[in-house]
N, C-alpha and C positions, 0 to 999 in steps of 0.2 A: 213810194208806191210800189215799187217793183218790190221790195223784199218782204212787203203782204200778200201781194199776189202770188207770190212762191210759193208761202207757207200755205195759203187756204190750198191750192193746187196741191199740196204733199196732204194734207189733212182729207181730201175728199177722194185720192189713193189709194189712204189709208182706209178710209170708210167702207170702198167697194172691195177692197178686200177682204174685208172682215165677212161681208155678207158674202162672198161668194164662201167663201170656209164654211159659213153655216148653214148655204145649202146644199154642201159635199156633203155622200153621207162618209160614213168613216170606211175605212179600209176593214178588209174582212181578216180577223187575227188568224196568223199563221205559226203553225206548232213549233214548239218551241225547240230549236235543233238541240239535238242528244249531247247531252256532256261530252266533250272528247278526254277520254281519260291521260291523267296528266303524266308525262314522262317521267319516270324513276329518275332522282337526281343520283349521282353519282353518290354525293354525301349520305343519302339515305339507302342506300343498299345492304343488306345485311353481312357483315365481313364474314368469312372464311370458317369454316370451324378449326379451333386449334389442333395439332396432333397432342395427345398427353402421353408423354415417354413417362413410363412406368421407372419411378428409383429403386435402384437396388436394395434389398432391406437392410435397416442399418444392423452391423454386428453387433450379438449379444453382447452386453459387458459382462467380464470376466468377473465373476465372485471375486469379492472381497478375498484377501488372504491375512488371517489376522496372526501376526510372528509372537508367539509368547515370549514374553520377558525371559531375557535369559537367565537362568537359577544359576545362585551360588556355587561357585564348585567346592566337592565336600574335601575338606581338608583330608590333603593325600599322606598316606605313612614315608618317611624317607627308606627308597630303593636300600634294598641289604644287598651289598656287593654277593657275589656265588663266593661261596668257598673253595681256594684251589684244591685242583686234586691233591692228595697229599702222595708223598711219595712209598711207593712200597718197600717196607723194611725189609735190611738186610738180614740174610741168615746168618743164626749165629750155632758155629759149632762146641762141641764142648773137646774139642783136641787138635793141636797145633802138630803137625809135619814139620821137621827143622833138620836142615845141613847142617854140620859144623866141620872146617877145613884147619888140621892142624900144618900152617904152614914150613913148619920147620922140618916136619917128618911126612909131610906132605898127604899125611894121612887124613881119610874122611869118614864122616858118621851122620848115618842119616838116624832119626831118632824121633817118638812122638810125644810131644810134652802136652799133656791134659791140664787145661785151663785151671790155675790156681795152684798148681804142683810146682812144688821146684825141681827139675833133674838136673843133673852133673855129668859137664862135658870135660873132663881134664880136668882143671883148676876156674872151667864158668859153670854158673850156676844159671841156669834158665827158668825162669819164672812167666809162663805164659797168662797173660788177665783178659783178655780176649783174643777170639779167631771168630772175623765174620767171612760170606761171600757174595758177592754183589749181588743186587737184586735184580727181578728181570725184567725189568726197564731201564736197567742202565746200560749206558752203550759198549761195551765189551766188559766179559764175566773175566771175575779177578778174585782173590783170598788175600785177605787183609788180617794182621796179628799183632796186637798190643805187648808187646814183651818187655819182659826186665831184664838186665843180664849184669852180675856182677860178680867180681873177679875172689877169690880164697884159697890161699894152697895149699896142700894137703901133705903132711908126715910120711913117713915110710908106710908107715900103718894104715892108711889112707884117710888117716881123721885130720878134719880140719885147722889150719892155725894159721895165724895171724892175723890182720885185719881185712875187714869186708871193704871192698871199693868199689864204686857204680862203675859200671863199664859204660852200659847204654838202657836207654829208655826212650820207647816211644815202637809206633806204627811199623809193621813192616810187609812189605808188598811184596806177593808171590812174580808178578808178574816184570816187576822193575827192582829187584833187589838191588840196583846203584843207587834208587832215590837215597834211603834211608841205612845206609850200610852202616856193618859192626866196624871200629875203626879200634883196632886192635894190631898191638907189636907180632903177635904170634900167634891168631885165631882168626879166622872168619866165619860168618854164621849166617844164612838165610833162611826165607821162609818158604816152604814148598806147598804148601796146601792146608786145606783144612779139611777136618774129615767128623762125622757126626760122632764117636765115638773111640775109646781106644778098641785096642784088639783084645780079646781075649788071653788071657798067659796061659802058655802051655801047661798040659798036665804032668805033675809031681814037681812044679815050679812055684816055690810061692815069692 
């Protein structure tokens, strides 16, 4: 009995409050409070503007360099050595200057033998075939003479007899008449010079 009486008592509570709600009028509507604008969240804020550093321009590239092919080389002539200086010839005269020393009488004769002549010194016969004198670019001037000398004695009458004998032959030096000396028992003979000409022979001499 008691747990019916509870409920009608909760149910007839319920009832009177239903009506008294329905004869409230309603609350009079109140404006509607203004949006409160929402805080910027951190995450939505707009970042920073960047700095743009400006890049240095890139360097031109260098043109192409195009290496042409290397050309054949033209077949080269073989070098001709120089030709050396040649040396300056010697002067040649056409008359020989000659000493002759008779040792035994001690007597001397100077005398000019013209190239290709034979003259007669006592019992030698001088035959000069050349007389040069050094050139001048040689290092000391000199007279050089190709002679023949050979030996024949002579009769009272001054003609010659008996046989001919070579005495000497060869070069002979004005300057060193020991290189090449006459090598004679009773004679000696050098060369003194050379000279472009003989002398003329006196007049009414032939």
């Amino acid at each position: 009995m008691r747990i019916i009486v509870g409920g009608a008592v909760l149910l007839s509570a319920a009832a009177a409050s239903l009506a008294i709600a329905q004869q409230t009028p309603p609350p009079a509507a109140q404006p509607a409070p203004a949006p409160v604008p929402a805080a910027p969240s951190p995450a939505s804020e707009a970042p920073p503007p960047i700095a743009v550093i400006p890049l240095p321009p890139a360097p031109a590239a260098a043109p192409a360099v195009v290496t042409p092919a290397p050309e054949a080389p033209a077949p080269t002539k073989p070098a001709i050595a120089p030709k050396p200086d040649e040396p300056l010839k010697r002067g040649r005269s056409g008359v020989a200057i000659m000493q002759a020393l008779d040792k035994i009488t001690a007597e001397t004769m100077r005398f000019e033998a013209p190239v290709g002549q034979p003259i007669r010194y006592k019992n030698l016969i001088f035959t000069v075939r050349a007389c040069e004198t050094s050139a001048p670019d040689e290092v000391s001037p000199d007279a050089t003479a190709y002679v023949q000398v050979v030996s024949q004695s002579r009769d009272d009458r001054g003609r010659p007899v008996g046989p001919v004998r070579d005495v000497f032959r060869g070069w002979m030096y004005a300057s060193s008449p020991g290189v090449r000396p006459l090598e004679h028992p009773v004679y000696d003979a050098w060369l003194i010079a050379c000279k472009a000409s003989a002398a003329p022979a006196p007049a009414g001499k032939r």
